[in-house]
N, C-alpha and C positions, 0 to 999 in steps of 0.2 A: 583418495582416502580421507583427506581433510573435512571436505563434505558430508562424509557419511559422519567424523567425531561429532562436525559440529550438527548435524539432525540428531544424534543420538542426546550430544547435550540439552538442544531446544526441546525436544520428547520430553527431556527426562525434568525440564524445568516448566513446561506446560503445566506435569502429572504433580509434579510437589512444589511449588512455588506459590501458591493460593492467586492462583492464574485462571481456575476454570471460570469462575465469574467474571472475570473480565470478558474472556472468551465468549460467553453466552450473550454477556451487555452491546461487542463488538459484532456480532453477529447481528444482534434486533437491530442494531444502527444503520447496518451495510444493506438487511433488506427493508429498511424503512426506508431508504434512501433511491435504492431500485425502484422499491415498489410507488415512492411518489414521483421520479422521473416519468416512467411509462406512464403511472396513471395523467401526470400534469399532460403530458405530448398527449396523449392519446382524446382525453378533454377535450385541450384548445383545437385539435382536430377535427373531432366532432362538432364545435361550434362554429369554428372557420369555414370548412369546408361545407358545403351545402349542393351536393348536383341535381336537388330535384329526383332522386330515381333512390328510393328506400334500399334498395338489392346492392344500388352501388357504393350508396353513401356507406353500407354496415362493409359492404367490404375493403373499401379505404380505409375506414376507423381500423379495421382487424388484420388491414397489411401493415397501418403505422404503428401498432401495436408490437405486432410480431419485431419489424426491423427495429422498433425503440429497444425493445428487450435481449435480442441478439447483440446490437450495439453498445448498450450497457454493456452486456457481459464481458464487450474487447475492451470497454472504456475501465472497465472495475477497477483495473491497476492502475490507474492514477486517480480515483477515486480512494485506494488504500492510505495514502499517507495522511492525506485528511481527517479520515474514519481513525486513525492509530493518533490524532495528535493527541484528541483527547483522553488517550490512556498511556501516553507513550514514558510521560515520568514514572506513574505511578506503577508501571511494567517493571520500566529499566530498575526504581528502588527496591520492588520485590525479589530479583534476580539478583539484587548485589544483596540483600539480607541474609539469601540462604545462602548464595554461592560464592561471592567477593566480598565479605566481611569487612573486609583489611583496606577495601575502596570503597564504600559508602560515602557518598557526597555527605556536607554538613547538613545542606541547608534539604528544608523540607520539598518534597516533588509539588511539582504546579498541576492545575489542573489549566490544560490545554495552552505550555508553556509560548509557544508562537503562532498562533492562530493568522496574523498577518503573514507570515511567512510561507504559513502551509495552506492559504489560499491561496497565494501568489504563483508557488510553485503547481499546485493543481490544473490553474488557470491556464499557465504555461504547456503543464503538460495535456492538457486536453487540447490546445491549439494544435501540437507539433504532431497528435494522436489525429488531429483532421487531417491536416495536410499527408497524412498515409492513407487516407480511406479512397482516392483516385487508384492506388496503387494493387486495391484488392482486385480492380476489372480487371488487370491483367494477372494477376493468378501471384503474385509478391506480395501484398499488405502484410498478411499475418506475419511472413518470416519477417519483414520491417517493423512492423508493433513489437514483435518477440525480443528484435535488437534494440530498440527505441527503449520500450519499457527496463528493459533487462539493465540498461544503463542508467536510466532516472532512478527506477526503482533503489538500485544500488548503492547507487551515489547518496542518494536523500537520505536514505534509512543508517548508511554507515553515519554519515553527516550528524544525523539526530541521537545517534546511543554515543557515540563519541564526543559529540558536541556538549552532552550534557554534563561532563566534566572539562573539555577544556575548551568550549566557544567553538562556533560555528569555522573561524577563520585554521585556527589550530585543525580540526576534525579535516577539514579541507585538505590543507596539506599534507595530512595521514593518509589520508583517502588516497591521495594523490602516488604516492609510494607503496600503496599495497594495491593498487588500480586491477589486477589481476583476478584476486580475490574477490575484492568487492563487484566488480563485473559479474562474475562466475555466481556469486552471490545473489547477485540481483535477478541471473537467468534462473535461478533456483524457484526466489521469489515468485516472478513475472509468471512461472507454470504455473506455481502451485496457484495464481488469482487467476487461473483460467479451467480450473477444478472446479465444477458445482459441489455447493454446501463444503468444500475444505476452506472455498476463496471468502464464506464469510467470516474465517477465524484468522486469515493468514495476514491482515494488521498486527496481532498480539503475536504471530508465529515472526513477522520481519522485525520486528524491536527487539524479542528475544535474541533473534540469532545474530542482528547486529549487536547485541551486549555480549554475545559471545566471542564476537569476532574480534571485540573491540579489546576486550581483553586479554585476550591471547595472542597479540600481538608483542613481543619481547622491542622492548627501549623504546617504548613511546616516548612523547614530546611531555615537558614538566607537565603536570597538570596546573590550570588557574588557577 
């Protein structure tokens, strides 16, 4: 039941929080970002690869095509925390304007508060997203991506809505005590970026519901 409050709350802060533009901005981001993956692979393949036999050369191009874009689509969830850094303040300050009044940070929201951070961690998670791709020949990967992501996802986005009032290291050991939730959370997330067209909005959809979550947690740690 907790789940369904907190999707009715993020709905309901999508639809009146002057959230649809972000939405749309995070959207063009996610498929620019797709579409120059595939398009980059699919290129340097065609320039790399050369067999001399026109019939075969176009169907290599349009198999590395196909599995670039399949691939994307399992890779997208760790491609999400990246895509949300740069709107992740200025989400979480619209949700406390209309909805947590009484907690509005002082200081004004950044525009793409830790960039080193949330390359770092992408980077990470795209390694740990390889080393399961062996694991799809035998008919496992996906349910291992699903628990992989489900726990990055989680972890990182509570991290980033709670951090933003009281430091990464605080958020941490919040995280660390409602571990259940924020898991349970992350499995939320991790479907919804495996939805065509809901996964290019579901950046601005995980900062919300982590501001949700963040907050409705009774005796948090002082704020900084």
């Amino acid at each position: 039941m907790r789940y369904f409050s907190l999707a009715r709350k993020t709905l309901r802060s999508l639809a009146r929080d002057r959230l649809v533009g972000l939405m749309m901005l995070c959207a063009l981001l996610a498929l620019l970002i797709v579409v120059a993956l595939v398009s980059g692979i699919t290129w340097l393949t065609a320039n790399l690869v050369n067999l001399e036999r026109g019939w075969l050369d176009a169907s290599v191009n349009w198999m590395v095509g196909i599995v670039t874009g399949v691939g994307g689509w399992f890779m997208l969830p760790v491609l999400v925390v990246l895509i949300s850094g740069v709107f992740q303040e200025i989400t979480i300050h619209r949700v406390e304007q209309a909805e947590y009044q009484d907690k509005i940070r002082e200081t004004e929201p950044s525009f793409w508060p830790d960039l080193a951070h949330d390359i770092r961690f992408t980077l990470k998670a795209l390694f740990l997203n390889l080393l399961v791709l062996p694991f799809y020949l035998v008919g496992i990967g996906f349910v291992l991506s699903i628990v992989l992501n489900s726990y990055l996802l989680g972890r990182e986005f509570f991290e980033s809505a709670a951090g933003y009032h009281l430091g990464k290291p605080r958020a941490r050991q919040l995280g660390r005590e409602h571990k259940k939730l924020i898991y349970g959370s992350g499995l939320v997330l991790t479907l919804l970026t495996l939805v065509p067209v809901l996964n290019l909005f579901s950046p601005i959809v995980a900062v919300v519901w982590m501001t949700h979550i963040y907050h409705g947690i009774p005796g948090k740690v002082a704020e900084a």
